[in-house]
C-alpha positions as CSV (number, residue, x, y, z in Angstrom):
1,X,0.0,0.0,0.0
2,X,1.2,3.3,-0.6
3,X,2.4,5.6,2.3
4,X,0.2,8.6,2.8
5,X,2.7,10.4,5.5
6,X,5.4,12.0,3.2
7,X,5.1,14.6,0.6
8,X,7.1,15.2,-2.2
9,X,9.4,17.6,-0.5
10,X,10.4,14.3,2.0
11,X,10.4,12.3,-0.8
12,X,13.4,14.8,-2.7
13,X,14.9,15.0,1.3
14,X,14.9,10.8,0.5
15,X,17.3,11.2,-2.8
16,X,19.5,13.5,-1.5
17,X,20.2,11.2,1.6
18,X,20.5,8.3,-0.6
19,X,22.9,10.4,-2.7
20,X,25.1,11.7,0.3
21,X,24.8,7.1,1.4
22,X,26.1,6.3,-1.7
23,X,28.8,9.3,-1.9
24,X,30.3,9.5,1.4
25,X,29.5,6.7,3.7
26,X,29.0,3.0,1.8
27,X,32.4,3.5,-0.1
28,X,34.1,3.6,3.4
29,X,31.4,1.8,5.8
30,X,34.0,-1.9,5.6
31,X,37.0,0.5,6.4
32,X,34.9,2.6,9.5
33,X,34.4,-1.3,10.9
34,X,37.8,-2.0,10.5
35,X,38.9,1.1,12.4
36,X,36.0,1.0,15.0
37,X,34.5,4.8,14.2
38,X,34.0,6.7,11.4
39,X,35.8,9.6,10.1
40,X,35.5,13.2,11.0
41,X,35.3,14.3,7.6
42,X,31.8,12.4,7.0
43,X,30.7,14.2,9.8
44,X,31.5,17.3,8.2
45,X,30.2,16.5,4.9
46,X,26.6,15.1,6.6
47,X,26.7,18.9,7.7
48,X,27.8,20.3,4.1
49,X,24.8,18.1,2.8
50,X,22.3,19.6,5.4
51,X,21.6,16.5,7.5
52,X,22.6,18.3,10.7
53,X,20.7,20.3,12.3
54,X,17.4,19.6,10.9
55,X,15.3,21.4,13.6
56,X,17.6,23.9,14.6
57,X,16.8,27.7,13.9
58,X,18.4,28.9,10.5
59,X,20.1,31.3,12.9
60,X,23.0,28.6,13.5
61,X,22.9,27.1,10.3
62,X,20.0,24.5,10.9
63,X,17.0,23.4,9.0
64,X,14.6,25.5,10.8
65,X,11.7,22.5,10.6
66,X,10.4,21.1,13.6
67,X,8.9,17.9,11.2
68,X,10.0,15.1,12.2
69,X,9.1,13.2,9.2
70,X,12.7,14.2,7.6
71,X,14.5,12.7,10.5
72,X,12.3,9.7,9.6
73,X,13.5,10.0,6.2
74,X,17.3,10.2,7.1
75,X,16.7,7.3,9.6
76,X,14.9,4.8,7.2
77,X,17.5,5.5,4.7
78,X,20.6,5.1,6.9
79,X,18.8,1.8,8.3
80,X,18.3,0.9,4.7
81,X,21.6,0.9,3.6
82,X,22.9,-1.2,6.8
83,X,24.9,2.1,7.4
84,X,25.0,1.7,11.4
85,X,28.3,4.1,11.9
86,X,27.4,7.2,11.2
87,X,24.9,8.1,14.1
88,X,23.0,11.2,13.3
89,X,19.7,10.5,14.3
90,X,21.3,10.7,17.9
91,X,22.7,13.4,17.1
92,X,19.9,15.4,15.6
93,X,17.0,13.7,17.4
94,X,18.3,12.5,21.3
95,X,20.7,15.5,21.7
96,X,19.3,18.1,19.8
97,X,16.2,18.3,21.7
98,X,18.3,19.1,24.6
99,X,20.5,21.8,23.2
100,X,17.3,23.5,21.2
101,X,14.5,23.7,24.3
102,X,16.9,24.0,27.2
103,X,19.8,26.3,26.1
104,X,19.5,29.4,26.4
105,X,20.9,32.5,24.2
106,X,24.4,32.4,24.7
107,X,24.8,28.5,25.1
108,X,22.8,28.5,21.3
109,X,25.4,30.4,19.9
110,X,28.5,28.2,21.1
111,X,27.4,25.4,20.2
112,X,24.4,24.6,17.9
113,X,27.0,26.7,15.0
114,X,29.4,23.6,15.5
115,X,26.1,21.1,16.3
116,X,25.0,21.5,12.5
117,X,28.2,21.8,10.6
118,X,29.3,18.4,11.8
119,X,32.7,20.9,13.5
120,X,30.8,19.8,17.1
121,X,29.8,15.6,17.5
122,X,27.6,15.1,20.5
123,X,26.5,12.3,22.8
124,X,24.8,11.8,25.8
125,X,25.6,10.1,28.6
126,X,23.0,8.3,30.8
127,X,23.9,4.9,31.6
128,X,26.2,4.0,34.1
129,X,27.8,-0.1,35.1
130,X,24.8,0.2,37.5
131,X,22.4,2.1,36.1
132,X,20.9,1.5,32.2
133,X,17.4,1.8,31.7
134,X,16.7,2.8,35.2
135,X,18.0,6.2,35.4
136,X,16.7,6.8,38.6
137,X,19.8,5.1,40.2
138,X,21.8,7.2,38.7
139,X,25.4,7.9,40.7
140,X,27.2,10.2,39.3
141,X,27.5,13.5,40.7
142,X,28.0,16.9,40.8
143,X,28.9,19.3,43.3
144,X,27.8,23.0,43.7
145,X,31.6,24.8,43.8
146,X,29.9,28.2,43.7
147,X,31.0,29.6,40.0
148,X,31.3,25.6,38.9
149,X,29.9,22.0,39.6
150,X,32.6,19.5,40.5
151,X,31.6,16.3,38.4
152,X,32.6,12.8,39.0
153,X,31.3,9.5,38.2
154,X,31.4,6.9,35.5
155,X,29.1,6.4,32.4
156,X,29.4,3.5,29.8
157,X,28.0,2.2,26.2
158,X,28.0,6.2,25.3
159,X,27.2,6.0,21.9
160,X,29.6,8.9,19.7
161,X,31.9,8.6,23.0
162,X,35.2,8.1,21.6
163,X,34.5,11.0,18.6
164,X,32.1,13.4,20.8
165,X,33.1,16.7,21.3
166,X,30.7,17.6,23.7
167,X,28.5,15.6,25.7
168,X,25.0,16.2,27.9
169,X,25.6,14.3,30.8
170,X,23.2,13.3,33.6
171,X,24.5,14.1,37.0
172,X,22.7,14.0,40.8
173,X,23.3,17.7,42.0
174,X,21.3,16.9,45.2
175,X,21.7,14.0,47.8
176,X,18.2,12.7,47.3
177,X,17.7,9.6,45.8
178,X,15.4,8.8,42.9
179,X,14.1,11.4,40.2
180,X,14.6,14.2,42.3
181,X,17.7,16.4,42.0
182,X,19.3,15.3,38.5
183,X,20.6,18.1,36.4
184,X,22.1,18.0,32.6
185,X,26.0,19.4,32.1
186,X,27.5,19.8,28.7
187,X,31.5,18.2,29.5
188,X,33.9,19.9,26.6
189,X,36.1,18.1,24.8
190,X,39.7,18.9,27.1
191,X,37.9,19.3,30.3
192,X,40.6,18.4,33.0
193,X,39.3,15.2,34.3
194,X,37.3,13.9,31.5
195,X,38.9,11.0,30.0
196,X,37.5,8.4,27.2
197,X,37.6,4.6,28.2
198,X,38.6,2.0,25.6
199,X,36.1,2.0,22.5
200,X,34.1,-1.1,23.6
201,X,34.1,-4.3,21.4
202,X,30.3,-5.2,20.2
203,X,29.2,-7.5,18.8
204,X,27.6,-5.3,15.9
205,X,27.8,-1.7,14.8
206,X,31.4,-2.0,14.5
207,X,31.6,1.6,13.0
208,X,30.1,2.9,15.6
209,X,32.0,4.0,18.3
210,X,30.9,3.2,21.7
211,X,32.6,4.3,25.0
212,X,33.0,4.4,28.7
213,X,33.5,7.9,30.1
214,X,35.0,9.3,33.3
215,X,35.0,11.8,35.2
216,X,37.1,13.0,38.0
217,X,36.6,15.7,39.6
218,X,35.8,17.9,36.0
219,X,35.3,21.6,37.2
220,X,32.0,22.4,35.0
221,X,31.6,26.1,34.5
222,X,28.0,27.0,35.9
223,X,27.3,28.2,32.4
224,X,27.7,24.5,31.1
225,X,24.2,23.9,33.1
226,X,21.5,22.8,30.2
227,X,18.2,24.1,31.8
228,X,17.3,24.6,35.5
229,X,19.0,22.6,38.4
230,X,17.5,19.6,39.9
231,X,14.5,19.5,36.8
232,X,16.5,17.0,34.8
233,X,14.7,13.9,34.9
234,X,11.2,15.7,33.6
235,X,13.6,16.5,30.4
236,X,14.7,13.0,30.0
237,X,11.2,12.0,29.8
238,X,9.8,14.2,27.8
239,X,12.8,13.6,25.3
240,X,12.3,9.6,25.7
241,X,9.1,9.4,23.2
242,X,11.0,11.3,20.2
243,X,14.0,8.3,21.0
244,X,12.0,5.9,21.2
245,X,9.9,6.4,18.2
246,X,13.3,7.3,16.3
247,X,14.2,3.2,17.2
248,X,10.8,2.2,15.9
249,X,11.3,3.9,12.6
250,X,15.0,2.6,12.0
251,X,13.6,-1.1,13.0
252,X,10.3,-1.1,11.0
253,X,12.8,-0.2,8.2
254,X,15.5,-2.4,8.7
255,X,13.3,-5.6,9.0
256,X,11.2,-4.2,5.7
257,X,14.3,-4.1,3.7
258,X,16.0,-7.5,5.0
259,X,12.6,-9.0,4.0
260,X,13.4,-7.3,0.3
261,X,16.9,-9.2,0.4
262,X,15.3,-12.5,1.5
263,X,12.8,-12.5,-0.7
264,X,15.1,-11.4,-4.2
265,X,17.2,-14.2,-2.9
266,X,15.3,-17.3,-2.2
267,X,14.1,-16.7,-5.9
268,X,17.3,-17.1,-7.4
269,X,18.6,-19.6,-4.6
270,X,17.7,-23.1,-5.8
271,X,17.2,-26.4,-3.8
272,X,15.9,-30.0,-5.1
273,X,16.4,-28.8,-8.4
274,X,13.9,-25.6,-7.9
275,X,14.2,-22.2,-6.4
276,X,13.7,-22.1,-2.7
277,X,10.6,-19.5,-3.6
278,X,8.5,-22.8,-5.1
279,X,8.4,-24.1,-1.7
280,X,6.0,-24.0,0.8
281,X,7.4,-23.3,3.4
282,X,9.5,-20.7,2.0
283,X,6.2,-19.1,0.6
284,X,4.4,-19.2,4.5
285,X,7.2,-17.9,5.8
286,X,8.1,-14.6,3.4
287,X,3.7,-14.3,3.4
288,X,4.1,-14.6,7.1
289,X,6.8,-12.1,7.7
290,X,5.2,-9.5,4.8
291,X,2.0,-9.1,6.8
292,X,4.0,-8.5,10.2
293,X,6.1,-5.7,8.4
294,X,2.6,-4.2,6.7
295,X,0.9,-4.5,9.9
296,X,3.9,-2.9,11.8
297,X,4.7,0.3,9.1
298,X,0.7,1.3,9.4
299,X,0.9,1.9,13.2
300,X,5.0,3.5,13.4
301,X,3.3,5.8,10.9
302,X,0.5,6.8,12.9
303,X,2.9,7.4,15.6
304,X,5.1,9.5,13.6
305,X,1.7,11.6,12.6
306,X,0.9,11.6,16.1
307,X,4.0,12.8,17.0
308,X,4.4,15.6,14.6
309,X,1.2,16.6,16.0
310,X,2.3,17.2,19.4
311,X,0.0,14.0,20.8
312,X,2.2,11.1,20.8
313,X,2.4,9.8,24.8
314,X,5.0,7.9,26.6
315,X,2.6,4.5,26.2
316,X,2.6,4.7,22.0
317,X,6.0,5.5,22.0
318,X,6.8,2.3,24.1
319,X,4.4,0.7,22.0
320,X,6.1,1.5,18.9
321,X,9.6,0.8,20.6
322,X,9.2,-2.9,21.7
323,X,6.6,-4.3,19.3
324,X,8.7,-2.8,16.2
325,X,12.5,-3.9,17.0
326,X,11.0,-7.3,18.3
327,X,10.1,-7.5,14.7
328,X,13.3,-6.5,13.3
329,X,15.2,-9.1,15.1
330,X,12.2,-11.6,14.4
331,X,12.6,-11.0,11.1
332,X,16.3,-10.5,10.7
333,X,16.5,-14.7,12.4
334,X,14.1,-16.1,10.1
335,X,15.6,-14.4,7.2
336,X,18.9,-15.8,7.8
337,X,17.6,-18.9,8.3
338,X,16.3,-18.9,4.5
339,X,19.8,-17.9,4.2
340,X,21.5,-21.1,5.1
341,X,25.1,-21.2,5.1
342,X,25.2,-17.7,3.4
343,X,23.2,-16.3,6.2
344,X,26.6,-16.9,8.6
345,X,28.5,-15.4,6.5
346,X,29.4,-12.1,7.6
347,X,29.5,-10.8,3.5
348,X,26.5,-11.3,3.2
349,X,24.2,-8.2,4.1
350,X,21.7,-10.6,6.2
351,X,24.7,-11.5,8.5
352,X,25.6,-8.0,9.1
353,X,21.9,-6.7,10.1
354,X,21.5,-9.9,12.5
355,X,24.6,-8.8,14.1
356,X,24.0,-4.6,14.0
357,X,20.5,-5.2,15.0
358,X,20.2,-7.0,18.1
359,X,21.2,-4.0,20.0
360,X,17.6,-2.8,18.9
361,X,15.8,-3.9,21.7
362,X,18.1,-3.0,24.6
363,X,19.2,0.6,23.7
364,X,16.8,3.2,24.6
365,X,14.8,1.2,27.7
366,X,14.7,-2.5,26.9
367,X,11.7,-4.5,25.8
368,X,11.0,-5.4,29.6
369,X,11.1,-1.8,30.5
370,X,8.7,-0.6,27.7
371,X,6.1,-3.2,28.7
372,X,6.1,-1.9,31.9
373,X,5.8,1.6,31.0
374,X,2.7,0.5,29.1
375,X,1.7,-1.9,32.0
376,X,1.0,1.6,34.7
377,X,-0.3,3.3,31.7
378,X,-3.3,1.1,31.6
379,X,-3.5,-0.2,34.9
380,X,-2.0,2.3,37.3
């Protein structure tokens, strides 16, 4: 069925992210793996090419659109093209948020410039070796100094960690436990204190790099506080439904397209003298699989309408979260399973998104957690 959602402006955003794919990241993705991130330069040319950015004011160089249906666009393309390295959709969608609605004048103009050329990478750091999805135990903390906030604490599997330039991170600036008292503090690249872990060895999304961070007793200037003290946790939630819908999109995407390969190859793969398409149980599976990835795209895009309508809630956003990268990796294991052999291999494309997406339903509050936050919607 055809998709209602985008016009024909997305649909010219579409080629010129495809182009920008097929210019500046495919030709070097195998290399970025290799290497463990990906260059500096194709962070710069994603903000030559206008992918940065996309809701910040024109003022700094952005997009000026607050349409989220072009960061759906950029994220369906990039999980299209297995291109798991080059992480702007947490750049423009989980950190931007922060850096638009909470910074104020002067913090605008030192860093959303950088934030859109590609000059500035960004990251956020929220999980900790004790606390992940529950960010209510988180430990790290920092200390009123009077002009400056004295951070320390450990955070790990930051996404961007090794390449960020600056990152948000969430801090306890009060001794109370739970929500109460967490505040957000942009940490600068050559802040004394802040150093970069090892670049942590997945087991997927090599490109991408991953890091612990630490930080030991990091003098934050009191102008590096992103909105008011102590209100941090009420940002984090209201951020959590653009995340998490973000996820849903790239999943619903990546499952749709691994379908595509499965299904252009079991026609041309042959078995007992006949392609593996003239099967049965080939034929069940691709008709099962099709209707779970039509069924799934009709309600991720009524969530992204509801969301660019200002009425998507924490429930539908969970919703969209679990049910669609459940799907992806559902998918992603039956398609390698028509596969075969091939399907192990780790040329094959199949290989690579059953190894890049199994993260899907762990990053951004795990399948377990999003039940639950659907669970008290519905029954208290």
């Amino acid at each position: 069925m055809q998709r209602e959602i985008y016009t024909a402006e997305h649909e010219a955003f579409r080629d010129t992210v495809r182009t920008f794919l097929e210019k500046e990241v495919l030709p070097h993705h195998e290399r970025w793996e290799q290497e463990g991130a990906v260059s500096r330069e194709v962070w710069r040319a994603a903000g030559r090419q206008g992918l940065l950015g996309l809701a910040v004011d024109p003022e700094y160089g952005g997009g000026g659109t607050d349409d989220f249906r072009h960061s759906a666009v950029l994220i369906e393309e990039f999980a299209r093209a297995g291109a798991s390295g080059l992480a702007l959709s947490l750049h423009n969608d989980i950190v931007g948020p922060y850096l638009t609605r909470l910074a104020d004048d002067a913090q605008k103009r030192r860093w959303l410039p950088g934030f859109t050329t590609g000059e500035t990478i960004t990251a956020i750091a929220m999980t900790e070796p004790g606390a992940g999805s529950d960010l209510q135990g988180i430990r790290t903390t920092a200390t009123d100094q009077g002009d400056h906030y004295l951070l320390n604490g450990t955070k790990t599997f930051i996404s961007n960690g090794i390449l960020a330039d600056l990152v948000v991170v969430v801090a306890r600036t009060t001794p109370e436990g739970g929500s109460s008292g967490q505040s957000l503090l942009v940490v600068e690249r050559g802040m004394a204190g802040f150093e970069r872990g090892r670049n942590l060895d997945k087991i997927g999304q090599k490109a991408q790099d991953t890091a612990e961070l630490f930080f030991a007793d990091v003098r934050v200037p009191k102008e590096n506080l992103l909105g008011a003290e102590n209100q941090a946790f009420s940002a984090l939630m209201a951020n959590l439904a653009q995340e998490r819908l973000a996820i849903a999109v790239g999943a619903a995407a990546a499952a749709e397209h691994v379908l595509e390969l499965t299904t252009a190859y079991v026609k041309e793969r042959e078995a007992f003298g006949r392609p593996l398409a003239r099967l049965q149980h080939v034929r069940f599976e691709i008709a099962e699989m099709a209707t779970e990835c039509a069924v799934t795209r009709s309600f991720v895009d009524r969530c992204i309408t509801e969301h660019g309508a200002g009425r998507l809630d924490a429930a539908h956003a969970s919703m969209a979260k679990w049910w669609a990268t459940e799907l992806q990796k559902r998918t992603v294991d039956r398609c390698l399973q028509l596969h075969g052999g091939y399907g192990y291999m780790t040329e094959y494309r199949i290989a690579r998104a059953f190894l890049d997406g199994r993260i899907q339903t762990i990053y951004g509050g795990t399948t377990e957690i999003m039940k639950e936050i659907i669970g008290r919607s519905l029954l208290g």
